[in-house]
N, C-alpha and C positions, 0 to 999 in steps of 0.2 A: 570295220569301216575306217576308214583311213582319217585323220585328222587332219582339218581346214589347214592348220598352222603348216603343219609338216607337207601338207603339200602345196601351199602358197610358196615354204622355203626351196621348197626343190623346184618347181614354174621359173622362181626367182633365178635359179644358182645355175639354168643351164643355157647361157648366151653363146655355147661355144661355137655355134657354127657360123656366127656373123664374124668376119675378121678373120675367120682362118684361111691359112695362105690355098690359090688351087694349084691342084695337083695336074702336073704334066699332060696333055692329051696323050702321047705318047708315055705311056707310064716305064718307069724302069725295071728291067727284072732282072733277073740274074741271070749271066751268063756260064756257056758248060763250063763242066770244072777244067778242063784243057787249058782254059784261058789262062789258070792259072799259074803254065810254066811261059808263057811269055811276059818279055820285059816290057815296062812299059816304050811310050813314043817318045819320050823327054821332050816335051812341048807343051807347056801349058802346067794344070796341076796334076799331080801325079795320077794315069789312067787307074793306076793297080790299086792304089790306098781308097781312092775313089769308090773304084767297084768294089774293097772292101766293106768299107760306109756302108755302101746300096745293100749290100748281101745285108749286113749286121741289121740294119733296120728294117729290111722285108722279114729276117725273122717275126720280128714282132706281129707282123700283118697276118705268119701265118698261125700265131697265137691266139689271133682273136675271139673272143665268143660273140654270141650275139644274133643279132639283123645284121649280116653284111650290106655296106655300099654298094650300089649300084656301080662303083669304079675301084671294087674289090680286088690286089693286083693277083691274088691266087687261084687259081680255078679250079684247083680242088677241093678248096676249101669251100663248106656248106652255114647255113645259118644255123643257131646250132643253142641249148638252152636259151629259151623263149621264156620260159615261165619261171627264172627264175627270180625270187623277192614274192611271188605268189603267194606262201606261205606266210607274209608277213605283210600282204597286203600292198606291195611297191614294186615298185619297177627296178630290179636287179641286172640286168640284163645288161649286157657287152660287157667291156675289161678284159682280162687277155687270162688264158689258163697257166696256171703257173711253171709248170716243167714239162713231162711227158706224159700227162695227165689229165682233168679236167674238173682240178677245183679251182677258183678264188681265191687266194687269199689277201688280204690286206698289207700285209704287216711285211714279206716281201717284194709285193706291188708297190709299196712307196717308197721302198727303200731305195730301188729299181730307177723309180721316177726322178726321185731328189737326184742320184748320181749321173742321170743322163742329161739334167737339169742344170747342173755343179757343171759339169762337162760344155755345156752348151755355154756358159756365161765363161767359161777360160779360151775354147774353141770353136766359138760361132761358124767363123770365119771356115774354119772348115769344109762345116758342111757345107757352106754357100759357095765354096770353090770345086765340090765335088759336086752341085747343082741338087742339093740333099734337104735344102733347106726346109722343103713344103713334105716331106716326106717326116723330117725330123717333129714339124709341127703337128703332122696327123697322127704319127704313132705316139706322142705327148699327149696330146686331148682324147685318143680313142681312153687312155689310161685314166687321165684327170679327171674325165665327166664321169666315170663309171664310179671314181672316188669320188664325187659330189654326189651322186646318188647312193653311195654306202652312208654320206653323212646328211640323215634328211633334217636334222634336229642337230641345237649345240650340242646335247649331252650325249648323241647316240651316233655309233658308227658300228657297220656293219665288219666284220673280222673277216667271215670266210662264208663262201656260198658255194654247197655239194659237201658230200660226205664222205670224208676221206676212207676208211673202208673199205664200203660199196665203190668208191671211184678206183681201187687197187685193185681191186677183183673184176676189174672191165680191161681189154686190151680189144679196142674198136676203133671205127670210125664215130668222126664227127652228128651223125646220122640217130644214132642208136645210144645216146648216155643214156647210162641210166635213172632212173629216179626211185625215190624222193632227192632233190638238191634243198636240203634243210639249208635257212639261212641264221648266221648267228653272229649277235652283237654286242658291243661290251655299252653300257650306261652311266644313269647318272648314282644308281644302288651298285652297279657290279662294271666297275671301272678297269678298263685297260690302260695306266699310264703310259707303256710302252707305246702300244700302238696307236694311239691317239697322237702321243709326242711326233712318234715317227712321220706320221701322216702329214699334220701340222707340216712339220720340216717338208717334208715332199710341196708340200700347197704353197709353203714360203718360198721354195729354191725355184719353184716354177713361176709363182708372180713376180719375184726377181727378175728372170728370165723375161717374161713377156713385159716386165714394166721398165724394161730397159736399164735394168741396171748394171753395175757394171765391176767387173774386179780385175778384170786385163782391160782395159781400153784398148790395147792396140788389137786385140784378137775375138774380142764379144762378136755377136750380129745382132742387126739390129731389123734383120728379117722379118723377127714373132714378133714386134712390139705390135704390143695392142692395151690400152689402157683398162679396157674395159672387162677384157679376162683378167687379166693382173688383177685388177679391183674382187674380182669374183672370189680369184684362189685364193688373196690375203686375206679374205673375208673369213672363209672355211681354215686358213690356217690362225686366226687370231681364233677364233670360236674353239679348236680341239686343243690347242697351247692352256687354252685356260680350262677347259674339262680338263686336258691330262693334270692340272695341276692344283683346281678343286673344286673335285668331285667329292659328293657328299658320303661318297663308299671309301673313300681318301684312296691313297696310291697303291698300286701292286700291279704286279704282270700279269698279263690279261689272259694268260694262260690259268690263273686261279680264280677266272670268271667267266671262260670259254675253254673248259680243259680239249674241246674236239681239236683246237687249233696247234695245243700244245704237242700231239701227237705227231706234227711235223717241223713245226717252226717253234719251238718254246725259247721262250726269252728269256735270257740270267738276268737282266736288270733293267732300271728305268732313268737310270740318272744321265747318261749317253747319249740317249733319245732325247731329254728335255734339255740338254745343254746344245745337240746341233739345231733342235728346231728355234732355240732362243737365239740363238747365231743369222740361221736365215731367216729370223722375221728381221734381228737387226739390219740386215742387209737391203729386205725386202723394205722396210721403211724407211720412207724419208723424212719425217718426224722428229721429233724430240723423243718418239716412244723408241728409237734405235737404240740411243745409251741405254733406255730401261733394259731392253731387251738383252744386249750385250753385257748388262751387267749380272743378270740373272743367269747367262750366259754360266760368267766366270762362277757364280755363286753356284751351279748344279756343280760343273768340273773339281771345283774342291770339296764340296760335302760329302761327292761321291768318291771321292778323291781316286779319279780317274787317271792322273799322273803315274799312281802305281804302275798301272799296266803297259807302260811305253819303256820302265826302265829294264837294263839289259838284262836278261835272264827269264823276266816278265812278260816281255812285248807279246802285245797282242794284235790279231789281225783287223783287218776292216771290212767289214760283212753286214747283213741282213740284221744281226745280231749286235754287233759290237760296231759301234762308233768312234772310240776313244781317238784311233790316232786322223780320222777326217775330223774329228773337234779342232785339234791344236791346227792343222796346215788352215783350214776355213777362219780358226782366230786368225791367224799371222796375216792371210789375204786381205781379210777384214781391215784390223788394224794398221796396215800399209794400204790401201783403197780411202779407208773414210777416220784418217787419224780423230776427225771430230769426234767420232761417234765413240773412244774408246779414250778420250781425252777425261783425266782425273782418274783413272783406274788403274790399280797397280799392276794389272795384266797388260803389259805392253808388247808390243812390236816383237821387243830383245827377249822377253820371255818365251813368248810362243816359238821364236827363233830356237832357243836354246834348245827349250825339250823337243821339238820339231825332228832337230838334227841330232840332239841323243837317239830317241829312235833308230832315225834312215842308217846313223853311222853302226848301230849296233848289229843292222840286216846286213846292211851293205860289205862291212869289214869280220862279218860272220862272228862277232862277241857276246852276242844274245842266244837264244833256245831256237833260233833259226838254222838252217843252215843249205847248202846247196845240196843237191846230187850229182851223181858223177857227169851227169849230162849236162847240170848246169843250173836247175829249175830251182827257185824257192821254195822250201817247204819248212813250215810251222807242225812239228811233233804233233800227232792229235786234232789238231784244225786242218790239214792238210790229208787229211785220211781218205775222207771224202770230196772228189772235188780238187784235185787236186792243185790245177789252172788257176783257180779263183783267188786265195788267199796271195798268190805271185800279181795278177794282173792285178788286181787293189792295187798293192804295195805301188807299181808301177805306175798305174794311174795318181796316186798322192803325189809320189817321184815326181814326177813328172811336171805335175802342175805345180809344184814347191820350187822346182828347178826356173821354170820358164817364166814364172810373176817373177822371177830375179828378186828373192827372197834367202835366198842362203849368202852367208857369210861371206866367202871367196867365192874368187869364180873358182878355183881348182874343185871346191866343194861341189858346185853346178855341175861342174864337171865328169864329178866321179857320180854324180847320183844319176846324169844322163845315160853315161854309159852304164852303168846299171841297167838302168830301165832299156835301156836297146838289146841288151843280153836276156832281159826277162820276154822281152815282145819279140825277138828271134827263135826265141823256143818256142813259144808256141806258137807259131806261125813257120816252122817249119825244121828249126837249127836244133834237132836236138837225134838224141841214137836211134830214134825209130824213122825218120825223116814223114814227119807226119803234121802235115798243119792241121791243128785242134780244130777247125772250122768249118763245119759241111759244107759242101759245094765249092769251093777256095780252090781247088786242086786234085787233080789224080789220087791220091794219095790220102786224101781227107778224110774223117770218117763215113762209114758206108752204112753205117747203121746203129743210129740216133738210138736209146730207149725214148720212143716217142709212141703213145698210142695213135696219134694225131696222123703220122708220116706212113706209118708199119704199113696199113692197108689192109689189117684182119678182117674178116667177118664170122663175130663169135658166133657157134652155129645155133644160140637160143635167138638170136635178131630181133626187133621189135625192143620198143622202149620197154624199160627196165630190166633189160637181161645182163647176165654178166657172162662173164668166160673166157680164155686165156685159151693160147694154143698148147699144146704137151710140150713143143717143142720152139719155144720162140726165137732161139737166132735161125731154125731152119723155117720156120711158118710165115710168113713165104717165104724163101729164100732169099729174095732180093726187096728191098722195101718200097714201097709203092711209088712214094712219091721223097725226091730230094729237101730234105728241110734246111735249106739255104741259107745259111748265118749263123747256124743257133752251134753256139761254143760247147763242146761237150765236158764233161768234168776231168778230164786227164789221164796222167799214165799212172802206174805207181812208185811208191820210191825210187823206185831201182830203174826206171824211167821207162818201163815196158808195159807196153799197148795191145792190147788184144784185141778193141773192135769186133766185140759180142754185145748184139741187142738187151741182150738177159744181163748186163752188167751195169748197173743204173749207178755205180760208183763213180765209173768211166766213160760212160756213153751217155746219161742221160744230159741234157737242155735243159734251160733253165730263164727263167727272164736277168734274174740277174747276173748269171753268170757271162751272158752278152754284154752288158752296160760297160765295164771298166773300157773292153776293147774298141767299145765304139767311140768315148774321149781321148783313148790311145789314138786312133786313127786319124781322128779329127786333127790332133795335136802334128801327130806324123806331118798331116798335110799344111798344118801354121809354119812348121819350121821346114818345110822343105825337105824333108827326110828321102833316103831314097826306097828303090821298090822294096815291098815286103818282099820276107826272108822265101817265102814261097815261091819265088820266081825263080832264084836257085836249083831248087830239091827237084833231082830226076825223079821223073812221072815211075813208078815201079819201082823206085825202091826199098817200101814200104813192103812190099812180099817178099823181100829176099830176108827183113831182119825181122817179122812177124813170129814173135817169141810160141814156142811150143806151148803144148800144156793146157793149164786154167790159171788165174790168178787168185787170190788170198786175199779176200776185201769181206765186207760186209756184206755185197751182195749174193757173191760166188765164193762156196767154199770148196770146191773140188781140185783147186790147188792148196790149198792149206795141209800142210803137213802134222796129222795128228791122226791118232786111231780110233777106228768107232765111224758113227755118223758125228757130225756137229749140231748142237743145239740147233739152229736153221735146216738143219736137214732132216734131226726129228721130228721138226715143227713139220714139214715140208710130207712127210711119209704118209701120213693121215689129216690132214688137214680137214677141218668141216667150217664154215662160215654161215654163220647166220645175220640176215641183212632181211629185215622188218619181215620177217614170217617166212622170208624164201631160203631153203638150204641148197646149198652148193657142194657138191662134192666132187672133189678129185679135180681140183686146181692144181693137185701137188705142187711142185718146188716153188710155180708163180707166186704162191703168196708170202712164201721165206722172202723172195727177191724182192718182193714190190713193198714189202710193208716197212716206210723210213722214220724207223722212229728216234725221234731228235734231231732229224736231217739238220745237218752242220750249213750247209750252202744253199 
């Protein structure tokens, strides 16, 4: 039986549909990918960056779970786990599936959110020039309320809903998930400091957001204000701020009190997480509690002593995972935004500045563990493995908002860190050896075939809920994918900057929520300053067939190019495989469950 408290708090925590902006009668959708090699009109704001916008956030719509709206813009998309929180007595139900898959999880959902959130407070203005604005507020609150309902209690937030597993051993439709979707949380005995922090931070950059705050004024919008959400999500981000920080199980990653979650997103640490959510509550409050919060701030950054990791040789990326270098650009905003608030602290301005720019100069001028490809792309040894796109686009996205708050040193500094970031956001979007924009639907040329269970259009032939099964042959089953998954960025080439565009390669093909987020404040930003059309209006349609590398590729997913003798551990895994999932045996998934099972996914 559900407890009066816990669900008085949740009645309380869901205002979101009063105030939120509506959505177009005319709704927008994506157009064919053709569109893609034409230029824009030069009239107005840029058509092309625009229609990128539109693409990047219908991804999201087609993520969704849930009860679909009545003004749903996807129409293949079905209502789809219903029952989930069932298990625990609540109402789990909507939030967005995380990659090409169908679980939940938290701990990349708000990471997700915060960044598209960060984005909207430097790039408002964007979206509202590309007419994105009501679009941008739906795909935030379909996200936000789902996280108000993971947190129905201060001490309790919900980590992840479905089982990762059984959900790898499914390639279906929306129609037919399997079940059980076990739901699991971290508490006030078995504490997730990370994910709690994380969340927090997401609740805080979002009540920023709608409570009108501000760290560009010339570029915010002032579209989402609404006081009375703002009030909601600082409420749920003051409350998990101080679970993540005391809980009577004291601190650890929430992986060592939810290990199911570890199996895909395990977290190195916690101190990251509580130095950026202490940052956007400082932000989020207008208070006297803002210096608290920013000085707590500075206090996680050195105990953790987070600094390490930005110096050259060290530097580390910005992800799902690791926060360290949006800690220092978010102080520097901060401290140049609301000097009061950071007034008396020896973490100033010129600080943040300095290590800010050791960092960028280390990527930028290639003296750190970073380095380019021959193509051009950013890649980080080992965090770039998987994913390859994502650890580039961050960078860029930091770049970028570092550069444009006119926060570096010189302008030549500005300078060099812009054109950076235009060489990182031309690659992928189209300026690179394979002439291929990373972006479904964008173009001819795009990927054709997402690892998405969601898009594929199988139907495993056990049907009916709870079944699972995978086709023998998944980049030919179907041959062509069902349906266009519009926006959703896929994880990249490999070093050597060659693309294969195989459904079975979930290194390179699969989606992701966050892997969308950086290029949606890229785009926004594109369109603040006037940029001209993305690099994809360039790139002749075809030809991406003519430079489509032989072979297989050498990844984690696919090892049928890897040059060694024998089979490979994944491929003896793959020979005989058997799977057992609550009493039901599965047999003869082969190679599917080598390919699908991501353990430690990096992105």
């Amino acid at each position: 039986m559900r407890l009066s408290g816990v669900l008085s708090l949740s009645l309380l925590a869901l205002p979101s549909a009063l105030g939120q902006l509506s959505l177009p009668e005319l709704p927008y959708t994506p157009p064919d990918a053709s569109s893609g090699t034409q230029a824009s009109n030069g009239t107005g704001s840029n058509s092309q960056w625009s229609r990128l916008l539109g693409d990047l956030l219908y991804f999201y719509d087609e993520q969704r779970s849930g009860k679909l709206p009545s003004n749903e813009r996807v129409p293949w998309r079905n209502d789809s786990a219903l029952e989930d929180g069932s298990d625990v007595n609540l109402d789990l139900t909507g939030g967005y599936y995380d990659a090409g898959d169908y679980v939940k999880y938290t701990f990349p959902l708000s990471f997700t959110l915060m960044s598209v959130c960060w984005g909207a407070l430097d790039a408002g203005q964007g979206y509202e020039s590309a007419s994105q604005a009501a679009y941008l507020d739906d795909m935030l609150r379909w996200g936000l309320d789902w996280l108000i309902k993971a947190h129905p209690s201060p001490n309790t937030l919900f980590v992840q809903v479905g089982d990762g597993n059984l959900d790898n051993a499914y390639w279906g439709g929306d129609r037919t998930i399997p079940t059980p979707r076990p739901s699991y949380q971290v508490n006030d005995t078995s504490p997730g400091t990370d994910v709690a922090a994380q969340t927090s931070a997401a609740f805080a950059a979002c009540s920023a957001l709608y409570g009108n705050r501000t760290l560009a004024s010339s570029t915010t919008t002032t579209a989402l204000s609404n006081s009375s959400y703002a009030s909601t999500l600082g409420s749920h981000a003051r409350e998990l701020y101080t679970f993540a920080t005391s809980a009577n199980g004291g601190m650890q990653t929430y992986q060592n009190a939810v290990p199911q979650s570890g199996e895909a997103y395990a977290s190195s640490g916690y101190s990251d997480e509580l130095a950026i959510a202490a940052l956007f509550l400082a932000l989020a409050e207008s208070s006297s509690n803002a210096t608290a919060y920013y000085a707590d701030a500075v206090k996680w950054y050195y105990s953790g002593n987070l600094g390490q990791q930005l110096r050259a040789g060290d530097e580390t990326v910005f992800n799902w995972d690791a926060k360290t270098p949006g800690i220092v650009v978010l102080a520097a905003q901060l401290a140049s935004a609301y000097p009061d608030v950071v007034s008396g602290s020896n973490a100033t301005l010129q600080v943040w500045q300095g290590v800010t720019e050791s960092y960028f100069d280390a990527i930028a001028n290639g003296t750190g563990r970073s380095h380019l490809t021959s193509g051009g792309l950013l890649l980080f040894p080992g965090d770039s493995d998987e994913a390859s796109l994502n650890p580039a686009l961050n960078v860029a996205m930091l770049m970028t908002r570092y550069a444009q708050a006119n926060l570096t040193t010189s302008e030549a500094t500005r300078d060099r860190y812009l054109a950076f970031v235009d060489a990182q956001l031309d690659y992928a979007l189209g300026k690179n050896p394979m002439s291929v924009p990373y972006v479904v639907g964008t173009h001819p040329n795009a990927p054709a075939n997402p690892h998405s269970a969601i898009s594929t259009g199988f139907a495993p032939p056990s049907g009916g809920g709870g079944g699972v099964g995978a086709p023998e042959d998944l980049d030919g089953d179907p041959p062509r994918e069902a349906y266009v998954l519009y926006g959703g960025v896929v994880g990249g080439p490999d070093a050597r900057d060659r693309f294969w565009d195989l459904r079975s390669d979930w290194v390179q093909n699969e989606v992701a929520l966050d892997y969308s987020a950086p290029l949606l404040t890229l785009a926004a930003q594109a369109l603040v300053r006037g940029a001209g059309d993305p690099y994809y209006t360039q790139v002749r349609a075809g030809a991406y067939d003519e430079v489509r590398p032989g072979g297989w590729p050498c990844d984690a997913a696919v090892q049928r190019g890897c040059k060694r003798s024998g089979l490979s551990r994944g491929g003896k895994i793959a020979v005989g495989v058997v799977v057992s999932v609550v009493g039901l045996i599965v047999v003869g998934l082969g190679g599917y469950w080598a390919w699908r099972v991501r353990a430690n996914r990096k992105y």
